[in-house]
N, C-alpha and C positions, 0 to 999 in steps of 0.2 A: 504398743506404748499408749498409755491412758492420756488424753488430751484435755484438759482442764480452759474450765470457761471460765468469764471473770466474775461471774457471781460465786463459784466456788473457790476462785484466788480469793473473796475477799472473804468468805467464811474458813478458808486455813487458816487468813490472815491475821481473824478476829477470835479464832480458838483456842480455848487456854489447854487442849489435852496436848502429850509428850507429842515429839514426832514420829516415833513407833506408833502409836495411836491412829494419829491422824494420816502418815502413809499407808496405816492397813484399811483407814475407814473410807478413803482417795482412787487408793490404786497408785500410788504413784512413791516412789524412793523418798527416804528421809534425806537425803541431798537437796531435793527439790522442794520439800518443807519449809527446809533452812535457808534457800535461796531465798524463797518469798518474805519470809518472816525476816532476813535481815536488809530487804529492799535490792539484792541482788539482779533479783529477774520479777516482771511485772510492775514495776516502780510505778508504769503511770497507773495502773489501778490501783492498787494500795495508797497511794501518793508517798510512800516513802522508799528514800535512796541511801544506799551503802556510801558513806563521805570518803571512801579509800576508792570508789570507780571516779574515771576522768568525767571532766563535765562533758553532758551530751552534744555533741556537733549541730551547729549551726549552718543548714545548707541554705545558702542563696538562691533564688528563685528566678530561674532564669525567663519567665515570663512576665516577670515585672521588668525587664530591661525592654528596649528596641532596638529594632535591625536599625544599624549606623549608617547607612545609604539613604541619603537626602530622601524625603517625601515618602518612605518605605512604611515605615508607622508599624509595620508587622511582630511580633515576642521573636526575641534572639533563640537562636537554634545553634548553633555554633561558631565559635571564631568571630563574633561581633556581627554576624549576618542571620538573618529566617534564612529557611530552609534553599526557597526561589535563589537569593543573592548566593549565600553560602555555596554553592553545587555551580553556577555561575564564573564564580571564582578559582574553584577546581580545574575548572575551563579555561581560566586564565582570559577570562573576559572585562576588558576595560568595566569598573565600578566608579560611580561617584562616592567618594569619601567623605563623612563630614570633616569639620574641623576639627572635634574632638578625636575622631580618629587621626586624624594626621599629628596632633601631639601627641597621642599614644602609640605611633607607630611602633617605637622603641628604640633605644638607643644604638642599635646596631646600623638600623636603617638611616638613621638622622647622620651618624658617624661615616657613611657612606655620601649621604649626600653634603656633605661639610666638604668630603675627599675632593670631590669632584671641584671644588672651590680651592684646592689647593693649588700653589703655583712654586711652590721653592722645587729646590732640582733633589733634596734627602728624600731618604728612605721613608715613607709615611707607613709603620706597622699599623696592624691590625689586631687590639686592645680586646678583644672577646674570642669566641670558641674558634678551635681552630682544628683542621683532621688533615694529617699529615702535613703540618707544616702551615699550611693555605687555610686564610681564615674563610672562614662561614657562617649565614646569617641566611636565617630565614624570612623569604617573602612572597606572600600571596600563597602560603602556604606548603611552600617547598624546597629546601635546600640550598642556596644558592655559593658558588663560593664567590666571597670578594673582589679578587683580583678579575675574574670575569664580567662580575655587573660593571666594574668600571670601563672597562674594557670596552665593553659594549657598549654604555653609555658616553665617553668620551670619542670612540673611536668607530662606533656604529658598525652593524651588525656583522657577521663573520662574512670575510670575501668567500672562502670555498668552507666546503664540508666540512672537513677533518680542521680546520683551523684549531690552531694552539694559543692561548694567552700566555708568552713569553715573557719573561721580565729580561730586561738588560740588565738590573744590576744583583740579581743572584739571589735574594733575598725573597723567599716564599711568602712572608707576612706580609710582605711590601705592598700599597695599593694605591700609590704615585701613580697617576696616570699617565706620567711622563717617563714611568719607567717600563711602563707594559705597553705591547703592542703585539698585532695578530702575525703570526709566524705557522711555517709547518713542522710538521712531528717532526722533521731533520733536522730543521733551524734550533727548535728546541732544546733537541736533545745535546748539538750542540754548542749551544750555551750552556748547560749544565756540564758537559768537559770542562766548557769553558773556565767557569766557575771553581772548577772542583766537588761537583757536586753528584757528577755520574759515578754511584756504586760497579765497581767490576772488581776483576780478580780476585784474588781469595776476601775483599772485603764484603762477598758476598756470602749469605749465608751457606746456601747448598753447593759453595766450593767443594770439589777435592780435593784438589792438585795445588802446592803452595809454589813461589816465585821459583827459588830452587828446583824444584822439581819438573817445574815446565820448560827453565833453562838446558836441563838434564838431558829432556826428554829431545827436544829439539836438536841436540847434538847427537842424539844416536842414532845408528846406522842398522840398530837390528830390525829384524819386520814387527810391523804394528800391533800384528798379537802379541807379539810376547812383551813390547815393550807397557801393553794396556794389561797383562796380566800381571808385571812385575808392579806397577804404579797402583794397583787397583782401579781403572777408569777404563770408557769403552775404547772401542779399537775408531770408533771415528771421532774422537777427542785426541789420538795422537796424531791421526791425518788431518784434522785441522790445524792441529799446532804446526805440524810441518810445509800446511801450505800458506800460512799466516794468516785462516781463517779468522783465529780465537787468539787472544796471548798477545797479541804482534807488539802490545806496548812492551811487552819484558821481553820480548825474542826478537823484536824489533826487524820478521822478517812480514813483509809486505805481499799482497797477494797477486799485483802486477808482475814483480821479481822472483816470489819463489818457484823454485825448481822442483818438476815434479819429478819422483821419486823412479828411477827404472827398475824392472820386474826385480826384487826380491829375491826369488830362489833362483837360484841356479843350479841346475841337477846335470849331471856328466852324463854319457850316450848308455852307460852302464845302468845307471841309477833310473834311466826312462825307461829301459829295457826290463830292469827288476818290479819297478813299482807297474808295468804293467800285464808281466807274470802273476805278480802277486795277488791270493786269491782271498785274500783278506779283504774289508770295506776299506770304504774311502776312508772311513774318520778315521779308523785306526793306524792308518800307512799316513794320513794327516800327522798325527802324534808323533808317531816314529818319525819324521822328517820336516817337524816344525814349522808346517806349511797348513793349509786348509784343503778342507775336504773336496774344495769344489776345483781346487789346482790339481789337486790328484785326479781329478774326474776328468779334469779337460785334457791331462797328459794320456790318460788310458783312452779315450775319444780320441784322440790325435787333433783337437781343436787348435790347439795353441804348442811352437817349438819352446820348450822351457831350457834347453841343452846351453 
């Protein structure tokens, strides 16, 4: 591809032959003729511009500004800071702010710190972005959610590790200080029963099994294969339900009270005798008698009386 200098863009520019002409005399496509000659491409040496292209952008110069930190004097490099401050703050290391900074904080942060001045006992939402409910606002260059900074700032730093910012009155956007306070994952989660706000049973996505069906299952007395083959679900999704692992809201059985289940097959002195003549596998004499491979195995071993 032929590269064109700009004393030759201004001699295409200034040349009255066709652009068949002038592309054979160049090296270069009558496209690229026609670009120059209508102010398309080259504009600033030609000095003329196509009035159908947008006007050219105006970038700001971020070396005419300064880093916003008292006495810094140094050209801004990012996020209102040089390089030094900027990387500082990454670090989450205490900065002096000017004032102009502090009215520019922005309205997130101001709206946060107004919160903390709040004293009625409502709901105070939170009027900006929000992920999952819980609003969020950026500060010092990193994500924060709301309900946390107050949290924290009202009620001082987390007692243990895993600490949760709970709300008492159920409301995710809420950032009343008087409605949050530090709690455990337990505590949490529930208050969100509490609430109505814990997703479970089929109003989860990757449900299988609907209310009906887990009541169903719960009643039955056949063994847990077959009943997880007829439902479509595993075999320890039905041994949960019947021990009141899972479900217990709709089957209402508890795992202190439920009753574990006694062995399943029962095979007669005949049937132990046959399945351990028989010179077939296990899985297959499984099948034939609705039981698993590994019960057949342990009646042919004599590990276990199944009779």
């Amino acid at each position: 591809m032929t590269k064109l200098t700009p004393a030759q863009v201004l001699e295409i520019f200034s040349d009255k032959r066709s652009e068949k002409e002038a592309a054979t005399v160049f090296g270069v496509s009558k496209g690229t003729i026609n670009a120059i000659r209508s102010g398309r491409i080259w504009s600033l040496v030609t000095g003329k511009r196509d009035p159908r292209l947008p006007p050219p952008r105006v970038r700001s110069r971020a070396r005419d500004r300064v880093c916003t930190v008292d006495g810094c004097g140094k050209p801004q490099a990012s996020s209102g800071f040089c390089h030094g401050h900027y990387w500082r703050s990454r670090r989450s290391i205490a900065l002096p702010i000017t004032e102009k900074k502090q009215r520019d904080e922005g309205l997130g942060i101001a709206f946060l710190r107004q919160a903390l001045q709040h004293e009625s006992t409502d709901c105070l939402e939170w009027p900006f972005a929000k992920a999952n409910g819980y609003g969020q606002c950026r500060i010092n260059g990193k994500n924060v959610k709301a309900h946390v900074w107050i949290c924290l700032q009202a009620h001082g730093a987390k007692p243990f590790a895993n600490a949760h910012a709970a709300h008492r009155c159920g409301n995710s956007a809420c950032i009343n200080k008087h409605h949050i306070r530090w709690a455990t994952p337990r505590e949490n989660i529930h208050d969100k029963a509490l609430h109505g706000r814990q997703t479970k049973g089929e109003d989860i996505n990757t449900a299988v099994l609907t209310r009906e069906q887990v009541l169903r299952i719960a009643n039955d007395n056949r063994p847990f294969t077959e009943i997880a083959r007829a439902y479509g679900c595993g075999r320890s999704t039905v041994r949960s339900i019947h021990r009141g692992e899972s479900w217990k809201d709709v089957t209402g059985i508890k795992p202190e009270t439920a009753q574990v289940r006694q062995r399943r097959h029962h095979f007669s002195p005949e049937q132990v005798a046959v399945i351990c003549r028989d010179p077939r596998s296990c899985s297959k004499m499984a099948k034939v008698y609705g039981c698993s491979a590994s019960t057949i195995n342990e009646i042919r071993r004599g590990i276990r009386a199944y009779a």
